[in-house]
C-alpha positions as CSV (number, residue, x, y, z in Angstrom):
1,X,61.6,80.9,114.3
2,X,59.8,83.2,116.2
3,X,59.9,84.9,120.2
4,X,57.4,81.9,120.9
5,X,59.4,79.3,119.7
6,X,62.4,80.5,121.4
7,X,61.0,80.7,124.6
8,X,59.7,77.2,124.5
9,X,62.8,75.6,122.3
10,X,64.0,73.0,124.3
11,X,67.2,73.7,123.9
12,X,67.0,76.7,125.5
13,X,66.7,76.4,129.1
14,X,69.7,78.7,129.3
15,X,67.4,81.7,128.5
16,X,64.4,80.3,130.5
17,X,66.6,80.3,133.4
18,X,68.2,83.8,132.8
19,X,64.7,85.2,133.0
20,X,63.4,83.2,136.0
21,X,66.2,84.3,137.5
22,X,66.7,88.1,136.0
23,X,63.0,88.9,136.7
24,X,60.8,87.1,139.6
25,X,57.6,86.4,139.8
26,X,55.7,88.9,140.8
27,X,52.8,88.7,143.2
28,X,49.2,88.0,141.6
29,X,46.0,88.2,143.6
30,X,43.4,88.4,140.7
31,X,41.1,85.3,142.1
32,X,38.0,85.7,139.7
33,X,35.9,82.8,138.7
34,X,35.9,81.8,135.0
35,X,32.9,83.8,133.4
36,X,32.9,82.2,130.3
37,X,33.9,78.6,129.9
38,X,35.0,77.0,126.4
39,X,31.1,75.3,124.8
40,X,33.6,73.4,122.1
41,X,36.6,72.1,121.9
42,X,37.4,74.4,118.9
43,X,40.1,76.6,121.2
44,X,42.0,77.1,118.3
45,X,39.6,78.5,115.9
46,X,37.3,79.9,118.9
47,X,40.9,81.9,120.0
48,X,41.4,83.4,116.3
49,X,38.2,84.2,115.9
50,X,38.4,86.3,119.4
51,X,41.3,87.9,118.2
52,X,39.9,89.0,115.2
53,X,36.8,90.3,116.9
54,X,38.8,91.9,119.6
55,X,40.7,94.0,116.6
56,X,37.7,95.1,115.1
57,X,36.2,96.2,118.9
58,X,39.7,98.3,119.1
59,X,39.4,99.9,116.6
60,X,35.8,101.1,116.7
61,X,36.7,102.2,120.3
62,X,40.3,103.7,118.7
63,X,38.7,105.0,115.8
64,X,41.8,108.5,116.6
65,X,44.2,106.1,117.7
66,X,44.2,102.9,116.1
67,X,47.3,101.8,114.6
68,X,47.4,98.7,112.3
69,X,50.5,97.4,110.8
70,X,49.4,96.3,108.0
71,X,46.9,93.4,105.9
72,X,44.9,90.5,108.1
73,X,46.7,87.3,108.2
74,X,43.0,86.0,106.3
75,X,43.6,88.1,103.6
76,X,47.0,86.7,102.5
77,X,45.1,83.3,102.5
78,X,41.8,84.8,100.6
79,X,44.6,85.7,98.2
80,X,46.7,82.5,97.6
81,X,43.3,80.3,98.2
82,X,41.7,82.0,95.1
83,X,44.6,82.4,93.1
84,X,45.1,78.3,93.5
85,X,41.4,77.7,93.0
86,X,40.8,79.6,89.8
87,X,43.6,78.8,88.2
88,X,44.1,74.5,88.8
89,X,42.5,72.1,86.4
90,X,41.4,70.1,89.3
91,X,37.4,69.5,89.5
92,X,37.8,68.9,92.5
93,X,39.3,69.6,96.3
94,X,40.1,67.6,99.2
95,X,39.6,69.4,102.8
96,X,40.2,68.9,106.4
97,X,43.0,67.6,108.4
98,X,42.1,63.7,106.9
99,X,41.7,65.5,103.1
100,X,38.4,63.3,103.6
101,X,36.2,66.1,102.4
102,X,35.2,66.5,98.9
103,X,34.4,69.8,96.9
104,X,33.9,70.8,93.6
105,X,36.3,73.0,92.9
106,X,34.4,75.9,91.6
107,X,31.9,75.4,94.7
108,X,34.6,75.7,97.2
109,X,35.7,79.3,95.3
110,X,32.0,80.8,95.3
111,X,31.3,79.6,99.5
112,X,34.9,81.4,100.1
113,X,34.4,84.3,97.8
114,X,31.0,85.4,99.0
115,X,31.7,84.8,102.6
116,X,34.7,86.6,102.3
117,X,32.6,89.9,101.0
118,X,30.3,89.2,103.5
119,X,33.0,89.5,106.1
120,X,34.4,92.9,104.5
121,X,31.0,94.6,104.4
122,X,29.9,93.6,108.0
123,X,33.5,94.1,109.0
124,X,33.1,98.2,107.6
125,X,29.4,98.3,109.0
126,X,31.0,97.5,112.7
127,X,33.6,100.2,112.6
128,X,30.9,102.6,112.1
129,X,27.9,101.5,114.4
130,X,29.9,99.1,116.8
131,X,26.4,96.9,116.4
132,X,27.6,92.8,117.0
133,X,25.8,90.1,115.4
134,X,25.8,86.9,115.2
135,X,26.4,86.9,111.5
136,X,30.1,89.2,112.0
137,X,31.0,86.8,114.9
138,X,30.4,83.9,111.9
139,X,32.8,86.2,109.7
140,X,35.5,85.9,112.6
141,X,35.3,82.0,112.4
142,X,35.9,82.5,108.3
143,X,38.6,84.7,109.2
144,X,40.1,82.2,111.7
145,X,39.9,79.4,108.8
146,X,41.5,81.2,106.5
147,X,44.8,81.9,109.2
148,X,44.7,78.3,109.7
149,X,45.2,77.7,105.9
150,X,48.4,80.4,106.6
151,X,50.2,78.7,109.6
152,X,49.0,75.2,108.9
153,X,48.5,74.4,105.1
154,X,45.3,73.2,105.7
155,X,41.9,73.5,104.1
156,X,39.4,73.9,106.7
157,X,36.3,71.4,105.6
158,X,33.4,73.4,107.6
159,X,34.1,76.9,105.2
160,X,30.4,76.0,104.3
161,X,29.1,75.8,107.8
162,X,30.2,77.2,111.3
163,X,29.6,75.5,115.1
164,X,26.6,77.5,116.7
165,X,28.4,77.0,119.7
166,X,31.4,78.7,118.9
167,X,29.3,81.8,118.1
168,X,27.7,81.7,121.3
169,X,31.1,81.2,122.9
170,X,32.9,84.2,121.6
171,X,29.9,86.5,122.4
172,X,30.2,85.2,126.0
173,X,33.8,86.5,125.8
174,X,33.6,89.2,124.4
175,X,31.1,90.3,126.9
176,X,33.5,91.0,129.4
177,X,35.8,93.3,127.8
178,X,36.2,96.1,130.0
179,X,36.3,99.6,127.2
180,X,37.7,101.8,129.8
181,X,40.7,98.7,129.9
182,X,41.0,99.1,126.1
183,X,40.3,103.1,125.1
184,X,43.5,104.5,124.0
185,X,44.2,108.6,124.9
186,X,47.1,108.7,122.0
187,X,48.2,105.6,120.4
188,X,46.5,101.9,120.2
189,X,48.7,99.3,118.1
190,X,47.2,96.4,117.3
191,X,49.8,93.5,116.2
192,X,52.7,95.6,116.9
193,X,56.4,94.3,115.8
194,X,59.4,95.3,116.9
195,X,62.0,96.1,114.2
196,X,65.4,94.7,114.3
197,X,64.1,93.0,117.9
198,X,61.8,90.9,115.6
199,X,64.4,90.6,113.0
200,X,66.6,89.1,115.7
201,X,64.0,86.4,116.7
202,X,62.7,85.5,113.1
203,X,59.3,87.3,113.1
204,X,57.2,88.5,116.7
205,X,54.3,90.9,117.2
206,X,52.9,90.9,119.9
207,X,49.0,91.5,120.8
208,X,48.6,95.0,121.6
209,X,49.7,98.4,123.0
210,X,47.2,100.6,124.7
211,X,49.4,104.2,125.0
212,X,52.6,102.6,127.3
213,X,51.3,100.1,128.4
214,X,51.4,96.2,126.2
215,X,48.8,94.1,126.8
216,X,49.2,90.1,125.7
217,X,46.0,88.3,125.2
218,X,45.2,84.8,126.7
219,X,41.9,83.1,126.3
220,X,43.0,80.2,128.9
221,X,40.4,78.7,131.7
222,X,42.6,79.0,133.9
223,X,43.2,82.4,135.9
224,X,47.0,81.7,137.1
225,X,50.4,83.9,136.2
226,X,52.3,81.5,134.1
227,X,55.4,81.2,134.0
228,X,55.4,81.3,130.0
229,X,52.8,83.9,129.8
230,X,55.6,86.0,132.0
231,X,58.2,85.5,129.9
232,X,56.5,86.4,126.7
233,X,55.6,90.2,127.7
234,X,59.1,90.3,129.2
235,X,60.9,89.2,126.1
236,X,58.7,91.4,123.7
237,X,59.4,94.9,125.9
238,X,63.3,93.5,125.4
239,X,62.5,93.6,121.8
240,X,61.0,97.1,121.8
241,X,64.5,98.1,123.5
242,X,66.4,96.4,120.8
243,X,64.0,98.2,117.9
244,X,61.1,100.3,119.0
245,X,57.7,99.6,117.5
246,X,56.8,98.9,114.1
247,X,60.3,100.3,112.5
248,X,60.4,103.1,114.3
249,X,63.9,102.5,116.8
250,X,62.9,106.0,118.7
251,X,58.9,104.8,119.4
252,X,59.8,103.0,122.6
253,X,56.6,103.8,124.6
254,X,56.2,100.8,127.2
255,X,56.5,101.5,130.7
256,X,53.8,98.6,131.9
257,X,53.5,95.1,131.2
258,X,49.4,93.3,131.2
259,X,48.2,90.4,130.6
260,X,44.1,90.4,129.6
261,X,42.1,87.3,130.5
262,X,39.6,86.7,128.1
263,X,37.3,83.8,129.7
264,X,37.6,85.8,133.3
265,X,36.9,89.7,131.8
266,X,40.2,90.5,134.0
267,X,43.6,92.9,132.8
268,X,46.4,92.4,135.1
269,X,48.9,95.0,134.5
270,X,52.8,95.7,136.2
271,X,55.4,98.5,135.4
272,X,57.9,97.5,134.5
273,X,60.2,99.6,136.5
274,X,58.9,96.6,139.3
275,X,61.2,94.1,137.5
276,X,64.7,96.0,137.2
277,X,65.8,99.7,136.3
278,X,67.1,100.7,132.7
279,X,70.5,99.4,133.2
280,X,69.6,96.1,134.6
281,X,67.1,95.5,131.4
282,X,70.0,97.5,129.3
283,X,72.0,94.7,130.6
284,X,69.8,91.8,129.8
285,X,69.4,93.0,126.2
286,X,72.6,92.5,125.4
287,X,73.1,89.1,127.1
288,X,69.4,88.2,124.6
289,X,71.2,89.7,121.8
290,X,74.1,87.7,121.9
291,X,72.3,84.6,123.0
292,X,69.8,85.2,120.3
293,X,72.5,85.6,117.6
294,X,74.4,82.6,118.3
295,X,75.6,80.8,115.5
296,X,74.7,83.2,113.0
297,X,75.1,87.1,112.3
298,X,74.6,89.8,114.9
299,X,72.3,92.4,114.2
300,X,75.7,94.9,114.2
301,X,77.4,92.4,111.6
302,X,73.8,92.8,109.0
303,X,74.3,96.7,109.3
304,X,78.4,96.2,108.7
305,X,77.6,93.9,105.4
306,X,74.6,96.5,104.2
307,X,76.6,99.5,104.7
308,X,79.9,97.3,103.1
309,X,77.8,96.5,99.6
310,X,76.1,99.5,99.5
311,X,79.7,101.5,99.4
312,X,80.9,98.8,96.9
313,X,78.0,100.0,94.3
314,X,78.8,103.9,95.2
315,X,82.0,103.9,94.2
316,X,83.2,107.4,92.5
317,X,83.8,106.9,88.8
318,X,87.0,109.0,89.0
319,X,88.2,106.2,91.8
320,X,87.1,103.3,90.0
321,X,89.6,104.9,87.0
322,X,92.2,105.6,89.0
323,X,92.0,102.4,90.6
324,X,92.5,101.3,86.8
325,X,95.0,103.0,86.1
326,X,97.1,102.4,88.5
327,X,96.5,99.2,88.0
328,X,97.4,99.3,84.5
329,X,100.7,101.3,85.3
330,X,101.6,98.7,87.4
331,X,101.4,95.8,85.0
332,X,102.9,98.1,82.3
333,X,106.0,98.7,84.9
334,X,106.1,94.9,85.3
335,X,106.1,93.7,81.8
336,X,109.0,96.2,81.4
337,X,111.3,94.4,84.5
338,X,110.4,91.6,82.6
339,X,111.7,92.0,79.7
340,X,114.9,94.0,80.8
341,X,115.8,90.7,83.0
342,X,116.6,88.6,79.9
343,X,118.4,91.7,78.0
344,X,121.2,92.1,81.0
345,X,121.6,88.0,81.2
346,X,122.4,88.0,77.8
347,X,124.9,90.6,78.4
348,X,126.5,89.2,81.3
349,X,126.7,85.7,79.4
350,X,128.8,87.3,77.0
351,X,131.1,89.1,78.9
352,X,131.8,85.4,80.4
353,X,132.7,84.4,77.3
């Protein structure tokens, strides 16, 4: 599960309708014209790739700032991909979606191999000169095959070759990012999570947090305030409540809420003061928590069964052998009622007699 899959889980109207009617709609006059329209029908891949090249743009803008939780989803694939690859007695690999797509084996390795250096080197080249090229917008299209491997199990057939029009497409886009939206004066975290909020959910990060303010990206074609889109920046800044950012319960630094459209070059942002005070989203989390924990263990209940083993395997010696010995007294004390019973029967039977 994830905060994603919650929020569209069809079985759970019950929260869609506690936010629709918790937090309103807010008013939204941003009436730009598209700027860059989709050239493929790649949105999947073309979306990746953008996020990959928005990270790296981030962080040569955030060079004091940025704050990265941890490896690229790509390089867990790279990982498992060449580990499988190297190690199978298989001549040979099927790709794409069909598995109609036929590579050697030891072909496939070298195209993924090299590009994935490639990637790393122009990758380390932008941080530095902040120069974008067609061949580092190719590396985010790698990059974005390699996810796909991660969430979908599938071997992308085209890690040979990339659509020219996808290349062109994410340079239109990221064209119109704004640096002055996206320059950070103390902290910019990129893929933040949420602690025991994400915990609670089964995994969420969300895009990004520029100082207090966090920042969901959406490449749609559409400029419109969804309701879903809504949602999603509500319920991650209810997670931040539940566990700060990135493990740390006292880093809760949001005080707005944005939405950046990619194709349209436009941040919307809100504070979020404009959808309830503290007690009123104090409130809400603890109606999320519960809803969230249905059916299974509350994030107080984990803590009780940690804390619960971990005192079980600190036990003092001197009470574990007291335990023991009291223990042993006890049985000694019983065996001796035990075998005093029979003694006075005896007795008493021959007194009868």
């Amino acid at each position: 599960m994830s905060l994603t899959s919650i929020l569209s889980d069809r079985d759970n109207q019950e929260l869609r309708d506690k936010l629709k009617t918790e937090f309103l709609r807010p008013a939204f006059n941003l009436k730009t014209e598209i700027r860059a329209q989709p050239l493929t029908t790649n949105w999947g891949i073309v979306g990746t790739a953008f996020d990959y090249l928005m990270r790296f743009y981030l962080q040569h803008h955030n060079k004091d700032t940025f704050i990265q939780r941890d490896r690229w989803v790509a390089d867990h694939a790279y990982k498992s991909l060449t580990k499988q690859f190297s190690t199978t007695k298989q001549t040979e690999i099927r790709t794409g979606f069909y598995r109609d797509k036929v590579f050697k084996t030891k072909d496939l390795l070298k195209i993924i191999n090299d590009q994935y250096e490639q990637t790393k080197n122009n990758y380390s080249k932008f941080i530095t000169s902040g120069q974008l090229t067609d061949e580092l917008v190719s590396n985010t299209i790698f990059l974005a095959k390699l996810d796909a491997y991660v969430r979908a199990g599938i071997i992308d057939q085209n890690f040979d070759n990339h659509n020219a029009d996808d290349i062109k497409d994410i340079h239109s886009v990221i064209s119109l990012v704004d640096k002055k939206n996206f320059t950070a004066k103390e902290k910019c975290y990129f893929n933040p999570t949420f602690g025991e909020g994400s915990m609670l959910v089964g995994g969420a990060d969300a895009d990004l947090i520029i100082d207090n303010t966090l920042i969901d990206i959406k490449a749609t074609k559409h400029l419109k305030l969804e309701r879903d889109h809504l949602n999603q920046v509500l319920g991650y800044y209810v997670l931040s409540l539940i566990g700060g950012v990135n493990n740390n319960p006292k880093d809760r630094p949001i005080e707005n809420l944005g939405i950046y459209f990619a194709r349209h070059g436009e941040l919307w942002t809100i504070p979020v003061l404009q959808f309830g005070d503290k007690r009123k989203f104090e409130e809400f989390k603890k109606w999320f928590i519960s809803f969230a924990s249905r059916g299974r263990n509350t994030l107080e209940d984990l803590k009780d069964l940690i804390l619960t083993n971990k005192t079980k395997t600190t036990v003092p010696k001197k009470k574990a052998l007291a335990k023991a010995k009291t223990k042993n007294a006890t049985a000694i004390m019983t065996k001796k009622k035990t075998s005093i019973k029979p003694a006075v029967k005896k007795k008493t039977a021959t007194k009868k007699k």
